[in-house]
Phi, psi and omega in degrees: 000332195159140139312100180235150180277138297235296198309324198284334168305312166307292208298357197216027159320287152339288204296312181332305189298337178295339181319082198285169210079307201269148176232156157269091159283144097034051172243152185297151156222194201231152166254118162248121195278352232244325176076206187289007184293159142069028205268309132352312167274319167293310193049201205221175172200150228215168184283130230270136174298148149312305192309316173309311181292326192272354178274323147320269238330291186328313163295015184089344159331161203197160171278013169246013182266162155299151131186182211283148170240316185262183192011255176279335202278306185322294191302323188261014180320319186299299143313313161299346183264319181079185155240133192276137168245193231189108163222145187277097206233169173235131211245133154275176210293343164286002196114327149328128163292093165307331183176118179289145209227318149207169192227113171241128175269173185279134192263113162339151163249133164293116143308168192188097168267093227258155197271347174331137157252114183284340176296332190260254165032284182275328177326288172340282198307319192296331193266341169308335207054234206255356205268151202288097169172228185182152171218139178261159156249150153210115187321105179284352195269325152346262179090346157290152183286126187268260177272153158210082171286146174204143172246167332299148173283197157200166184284107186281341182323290177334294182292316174248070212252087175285357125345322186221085174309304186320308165357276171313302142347299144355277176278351190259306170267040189295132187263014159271359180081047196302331182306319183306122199236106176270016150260019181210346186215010143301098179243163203211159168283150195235030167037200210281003117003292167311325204304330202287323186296310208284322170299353163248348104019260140007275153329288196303313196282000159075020165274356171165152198260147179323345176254005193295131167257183176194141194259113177281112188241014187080336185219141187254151188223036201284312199285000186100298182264163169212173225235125227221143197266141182309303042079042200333308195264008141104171164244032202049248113273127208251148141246196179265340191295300166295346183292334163307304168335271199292343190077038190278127172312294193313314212267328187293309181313301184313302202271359180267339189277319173302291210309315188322313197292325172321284154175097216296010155263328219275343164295332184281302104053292184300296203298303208291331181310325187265356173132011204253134172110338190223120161346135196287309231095013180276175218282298207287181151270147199199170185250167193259347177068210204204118154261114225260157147241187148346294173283321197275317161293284180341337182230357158273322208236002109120032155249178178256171195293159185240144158274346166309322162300323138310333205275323175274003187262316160318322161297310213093023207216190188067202209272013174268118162317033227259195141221171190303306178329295201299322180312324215269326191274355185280301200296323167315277203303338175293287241285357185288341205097356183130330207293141177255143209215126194293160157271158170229150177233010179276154159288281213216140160213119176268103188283095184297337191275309170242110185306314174355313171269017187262134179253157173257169163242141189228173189305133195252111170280107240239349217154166179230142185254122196302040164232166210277176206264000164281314176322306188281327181304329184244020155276311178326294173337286190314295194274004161278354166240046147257330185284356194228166204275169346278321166257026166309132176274350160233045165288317155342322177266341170280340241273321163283006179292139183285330191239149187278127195243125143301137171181167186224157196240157182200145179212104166237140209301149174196179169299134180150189154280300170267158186267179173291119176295115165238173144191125199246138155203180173248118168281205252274166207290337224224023187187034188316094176245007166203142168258112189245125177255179176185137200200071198263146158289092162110003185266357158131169180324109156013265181311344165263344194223000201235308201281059179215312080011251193336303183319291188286351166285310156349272196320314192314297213295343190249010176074034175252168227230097148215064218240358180264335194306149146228000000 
């Protein structure tokens, strides 16, 4: 009939109980004491759909049951719930038992323990503030996930408030989207980000070498219009191992017009090798984003693929997707050597009545990404020296940092007044144990505003003061 709350059950006790018809139940709900941290990964549970029941009902689920809709809470329904058990039996008319028909026994429900470093965690959210993106941490020997911040948050308290529906409502019809867990189901063009695909690529197919030079004049004109390099006034003659360094637009255009020439499949070729275009595989929900071709323009935009599209894609710009996760599950697999790692957030899930039945998760190696180990050593190289003077595009940002940080800076063009601010990178470069993204929407160059937010998610894992830096 209707829901009332504990204090209001007390106070109208008497009368309730006298009430023929009515019964009073009992129902669980869940308390999140943690409030809006982590509230994306934890997520909430809501009263169960029609759909749901009729897809469940075989599992004993009922139309008074919970269940998770978002985040750990979704994923781990299964676990988090248990199984209700059962027997089915035939009575004779005293009452007696003739025969059982079926015995289904009851499954334990799981605590479920998650990889968050909630400490890490929170740094993140503080440094997002208010502005509208996300920063992933992820464990490189792993792929679990340490932090996944995204801003705007929500209350899970709120959202599963059975007292107050309208609640729910509410936060779902906000028009930033607070529901959206933008490190995983955010898509964005990834700038000069990308340049790390393009730049192995590059390498591997042997069209060039870490010494390949090229003349950066500010603006490139190879297609007939033109195209202008971050740097108006050009960086001169460039090779490509600094071309990485500095971000020369112009140098990237040159090698995306080759791969083109090459073989107008082979950069998307690269991008999906490294994870791009397809679900990472975590726990949560997330987007697979777009690895754009030939075929997928034919039928959006009702041309065949151009080399001007390899060519802005090279860049990181054009019809190409990501979300931060995948930037971040990208940097894992540079900073491993090639090994590729699902990313994850499950730990544990603990049956307290028998440990026994208790499972850990251990890391899923999931792929190797197939290019030779001179290859990955000098992508390597390039991005332990963006972090350092004289031409790292975030040295600056860097310039006192005690442990030597990989990373790459990217601003990429979207709708808007400012472009997205990114920056990926790996700690420490030459020992690597943890890959950090940053990702603000609409805020402006990389190296100012996303590699700063990285620098101090750093500073937290590794426990250093870096609060005099700017």
């Amino acid at each position: 009939m209707g829901l009332i709350s504990a204090e209001v059950a007390q106070a109208n006790y008497d009368l309730l109980a006298q009430l023929a018809g009515i019964q009073m139940r009992e129902q669980a709900a869940r308390a999140y004491p943690q409030g809006e941290r982590a509230s994306h990964v934890v997520g909430y549970v809501g009263p169960i759909s029609a759909e749901e029941l009729a897809a469940w009902a075989d599992q004993g689920y009922e139309e008074t049951d919970l269940v998770g809709k978002l985040g750990v809470e979704r994923a781990a329904e299964p676990l988090l719930a248990g199984r209700k058990g059962g027997r089915l039996v035939v009575l004779s008319p005293e009452g007696a038992e003739v025969s059982t028909l079926a015995d289904v026994p009851a499954e334990q429900s799981r605590n479920v323990h998650i990889t968050l470093d909630m400490a890490l965690q929170e740094q993140a959210e503080a440094l997002l503030g208010n502005r509208l993106g996300s920063v992933v941490a992820l464990e490189v020997p792993s792929g679990r996930a340490l932090a996944l911040a995204s801003f705007p948050r929500f209350d899970p308290n709120a959202v599963a408030n059975l007292l107050s529906p309208q609640e729910r409502l509410t936060v779902a019809g906000r028009p930033d989207r607070p529901l959206v867990n933008r490190a995983t189901q955010g898509l964005y063009p990834c700038g000069s980000v990308f340049k790390i695909v393009t730049m192995l690529a590059a390498l591997e197919t042997g069209l060039f070498t870490p010494q390949s030079t090229f003349t950066c004049t500010g603006v490139w004109t190879r297609l007939g219009i033109p195209m202008w390099c971050w740097k108006r006034d050009g960086h001169g003659v460039i090779d490509l191992f600094n071309g990485l360094i500095e971000s020369c637009d112009v140098v990237f255009y040159e090698v995306g017009l080759a791969l083109y020439n090459r073989d107008p499949t082979l950069l998307q070729s690269f991008a999906r090798r490294m994870g791009f275009g397809a679900p990472t595989g975590i726990e949560v929900d997330e987007e697979a984003g777009l690895v754009p071709d030939d075929k997928w323009k034919r039928a959006q935009v009702g041309v065949g693929w151009t080399p001007g599209d390899t060519v802005n894609m090279a860049i990181g710009q054009g019809f190409l997707l990501v979300t931060p996760l995948q930037v971040a599950h990208m940097m894992v697999t540079v900073a491993s050597g090639g090994t590729m790692y699902r990313p994850t957030l499950l730990a544990m899930a603990e049956d307290v009545t028998n440990q026994a039945n208790t499972r850990s998760y251990q890391p899923d190696i999931v792929g190797t990404l197939d290019v030779s180990s001179r290859t990955m050593e000098t992508v390597r190289a390039a991005l332990a020296r963006v972090t350092r003077p004289p031409r790292g595009t975030a040295s600056f940002v860097f310039r006192d940092f005690p442990i030597p940080v990989a990373g790459k800076t990217g601003t990429a063009e979207a709708p808007g007044e400012n472009p997205h601010a990114w920056f990926a990178a790996y700690a420490p470069a030459n020992r690597p144990e943890v890959a950090v993204v940053a990702m603000l929407e609409n805020a402006g160059e990389g190296s100012g505003v996303a590699a700063p937010v990285v620098r101090d998610v750093l500073a937290a894992y590794f426990g250093l003061d870096v609060s005099d830096e700017t």
